[in-house]
C-alpha positions in Angstrom: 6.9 -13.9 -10.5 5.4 -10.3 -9.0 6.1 -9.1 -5.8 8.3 -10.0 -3.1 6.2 -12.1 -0.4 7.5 -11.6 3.4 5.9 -14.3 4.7 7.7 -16.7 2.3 11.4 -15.2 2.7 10.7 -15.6 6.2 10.2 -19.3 6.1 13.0 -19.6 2.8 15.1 -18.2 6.0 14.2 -19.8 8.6 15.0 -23.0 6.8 18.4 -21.7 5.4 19.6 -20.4 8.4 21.7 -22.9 10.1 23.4 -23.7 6.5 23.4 -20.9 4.9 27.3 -19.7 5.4 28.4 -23.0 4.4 26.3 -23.4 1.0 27.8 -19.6 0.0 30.4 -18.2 1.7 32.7 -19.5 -0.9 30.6 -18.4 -4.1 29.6 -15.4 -2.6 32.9 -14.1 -1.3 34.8 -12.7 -4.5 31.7 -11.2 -5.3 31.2 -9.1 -2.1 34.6 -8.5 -1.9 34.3 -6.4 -5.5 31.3 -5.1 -4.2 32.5 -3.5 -1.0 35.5 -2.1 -2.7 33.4 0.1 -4.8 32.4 1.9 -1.2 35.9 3.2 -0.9 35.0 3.0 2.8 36.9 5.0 5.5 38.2 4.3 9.1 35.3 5.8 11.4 32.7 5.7 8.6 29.1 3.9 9.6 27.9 1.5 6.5 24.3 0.0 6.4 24.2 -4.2 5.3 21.2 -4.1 3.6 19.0 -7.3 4.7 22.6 -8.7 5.6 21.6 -11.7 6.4 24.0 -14.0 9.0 26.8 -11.4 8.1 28.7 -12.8 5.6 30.1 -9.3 4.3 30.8 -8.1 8.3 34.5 -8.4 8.2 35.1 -7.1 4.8 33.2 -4.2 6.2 34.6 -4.0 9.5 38.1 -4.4 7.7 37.3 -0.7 6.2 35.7 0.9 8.8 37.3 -0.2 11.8 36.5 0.2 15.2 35.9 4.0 15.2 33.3 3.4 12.4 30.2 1.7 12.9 28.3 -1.1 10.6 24.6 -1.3 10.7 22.9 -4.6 9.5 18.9 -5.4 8.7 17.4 -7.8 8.1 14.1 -9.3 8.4 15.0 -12.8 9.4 15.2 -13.2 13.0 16.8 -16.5 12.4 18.9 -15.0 9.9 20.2 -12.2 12.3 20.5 -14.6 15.1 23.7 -16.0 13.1 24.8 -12.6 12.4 24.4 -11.7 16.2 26.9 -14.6 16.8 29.4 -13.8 14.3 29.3 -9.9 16.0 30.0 -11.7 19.5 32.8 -14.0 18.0 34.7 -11.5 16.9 34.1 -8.7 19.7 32.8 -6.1 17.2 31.0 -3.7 19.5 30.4 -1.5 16.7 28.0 -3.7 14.9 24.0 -2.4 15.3 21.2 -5.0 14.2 17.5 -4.2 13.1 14.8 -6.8 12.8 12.7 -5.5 10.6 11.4 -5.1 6.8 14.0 -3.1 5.3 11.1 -0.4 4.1 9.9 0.0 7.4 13.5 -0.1 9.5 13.9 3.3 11.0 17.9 3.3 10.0 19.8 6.4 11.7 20.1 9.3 9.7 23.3 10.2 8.2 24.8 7.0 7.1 28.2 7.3 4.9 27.9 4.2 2.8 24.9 1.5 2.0 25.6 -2.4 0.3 23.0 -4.3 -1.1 24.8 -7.3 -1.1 22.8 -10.2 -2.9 19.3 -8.6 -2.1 16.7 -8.9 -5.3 13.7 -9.2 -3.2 15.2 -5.6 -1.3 16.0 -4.3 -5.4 12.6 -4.5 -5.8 11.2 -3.2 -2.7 10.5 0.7 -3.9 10.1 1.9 -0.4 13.1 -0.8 1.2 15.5 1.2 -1.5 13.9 4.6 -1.3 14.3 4.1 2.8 18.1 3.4 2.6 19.1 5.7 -0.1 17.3 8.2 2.2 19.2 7.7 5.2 22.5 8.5 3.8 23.9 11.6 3.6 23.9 13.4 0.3 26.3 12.2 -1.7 26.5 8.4 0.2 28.1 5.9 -1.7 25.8 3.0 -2.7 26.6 -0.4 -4.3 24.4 -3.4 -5.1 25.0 -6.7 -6.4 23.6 -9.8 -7.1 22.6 -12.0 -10.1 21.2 -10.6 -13.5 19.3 -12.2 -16.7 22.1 -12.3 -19.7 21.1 -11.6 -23.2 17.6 -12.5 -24.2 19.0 -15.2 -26.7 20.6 -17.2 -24.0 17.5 -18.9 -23.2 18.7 -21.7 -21.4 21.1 -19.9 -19.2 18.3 -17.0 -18.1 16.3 -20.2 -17.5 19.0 -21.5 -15.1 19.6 -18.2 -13.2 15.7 -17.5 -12.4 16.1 -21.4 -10.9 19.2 -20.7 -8.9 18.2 -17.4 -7.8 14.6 -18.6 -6.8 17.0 -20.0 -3.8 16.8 -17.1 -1.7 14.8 -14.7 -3.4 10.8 -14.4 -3.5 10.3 -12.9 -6.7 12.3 -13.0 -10.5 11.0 -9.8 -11.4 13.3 -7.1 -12.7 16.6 -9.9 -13.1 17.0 -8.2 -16.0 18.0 -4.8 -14.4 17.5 -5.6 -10.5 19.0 -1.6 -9.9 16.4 0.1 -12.1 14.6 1.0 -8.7 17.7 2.6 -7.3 18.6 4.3 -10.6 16.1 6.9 -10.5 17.6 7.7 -6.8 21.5 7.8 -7.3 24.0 9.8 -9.4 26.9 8.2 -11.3 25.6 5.2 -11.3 28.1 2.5 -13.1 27.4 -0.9 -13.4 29.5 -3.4 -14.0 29.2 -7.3 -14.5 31.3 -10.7 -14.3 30.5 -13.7 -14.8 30.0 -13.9 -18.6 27.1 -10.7 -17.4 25.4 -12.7 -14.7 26.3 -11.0 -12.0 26.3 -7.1 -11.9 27.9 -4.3 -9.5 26.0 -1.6 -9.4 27.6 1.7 -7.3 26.5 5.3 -7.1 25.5 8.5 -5.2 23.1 8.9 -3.0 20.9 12.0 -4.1 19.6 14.7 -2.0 15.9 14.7 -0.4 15.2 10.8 -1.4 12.0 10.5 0.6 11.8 7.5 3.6 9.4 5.2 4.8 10.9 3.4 7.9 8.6 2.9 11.0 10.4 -0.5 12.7 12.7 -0.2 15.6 14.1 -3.7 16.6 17.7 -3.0 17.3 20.8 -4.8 19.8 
């Protein structure tokens, strides 16, 4: 598959909404929960949710930054964010800023401490989306993606089965071999890590100095 398509994640979305907690919460959890550890987030610190969706990983961030910190979320879906916007209310986190917009044109506030890409491959490989959140950290902002990888190139029949599954919710199978290799060439210490017999990876880094951005959208609440 090439390039992500926006009109088609829309629509994926749209559809998924109203379910989507329930169908992978549970999978999903363990894996953010890694995920967001590798921040080593702060009280008081503000972390962008890349294309975060209905909010699954709000608490686990709100659990590190607290109230004095502030979380960010984007996303593209305004079905999507809807839910998110509802999980904010329900749990009386005033701290919680939304954007409805393509990631690579959201104009995120400068200065960010921390970013998660929290099972995002159509973001991954979006030069601009990653090259506009990297950017908006300060130097030296913590980054971590995640999200499902090809294994070996010998195990043919479970690659087959992990471009099916991920098709799901993502637009494009390009790069599942190393979804971060756009946000490599923007980041220091990058380590990855995987799970799942090397299906899933954990990617976290640094944010370099002077990453270029691209954002134009405002949407907020």
């Amino acid at each position: 598959m090439g390039a992500p398509d926006r009109a088609q994640a829309l629509e994926k979305y749209r559809r998924a909404a109203s379910g989507y907690d329930r169908r992978w919460a549970r999978f999903s959890e363990p894996i953010r929960r890694r995920a967001i550890a590798r921040l080593s987030l702060r009280p008081g610190d503000t972390v962008v949710d890349v294309a975060c969706g209905t909010g699954l990983s709000f608490e686990l961030l709100e659990e590190a930054v607290g109230p004095e910190g502030r979380l960010i979320g984007i996303d593209l879906s305004p079905d999507m964010l809807a839910v998110a916007s509802d999980r904010a209310k329900a749990r009386t986190w005033e701290n919680v800023t939304l954007i409805e917009a393509p990631v690579e044109e959201s104009r995120i506030p400068d200065g960010a401490d921390a970013a998660a890409f929290v099972f995002t491959h159509d973001v991954m490989r979006t030069p601009a989306a990653v090259s506009n959140v990297i950017g908006s950290l300060k130097p030296g902002g913590k980054v971590v993606a995640t999200g499902l990888k090809l294994g070996p190139p010998w195990a043919l029949p479970l690659n087959t089965a992990v471009r099916a599954f991920s098709r799901v919710g993502v637009t494009t199978t390009e790069g599942l071999d190393q979804p971060w290799s756009h946000m490599a060439a923007l980041v220091e210490d990058l380590h990855v890590k995987t799970m799942l017999f090397g299906y899933v990876y954990v990617a976290s880094a640094r944010a370099l100095r002077g990453v270029p951005r691209a954002g134009r959208s405002t949407s907020a609440e």
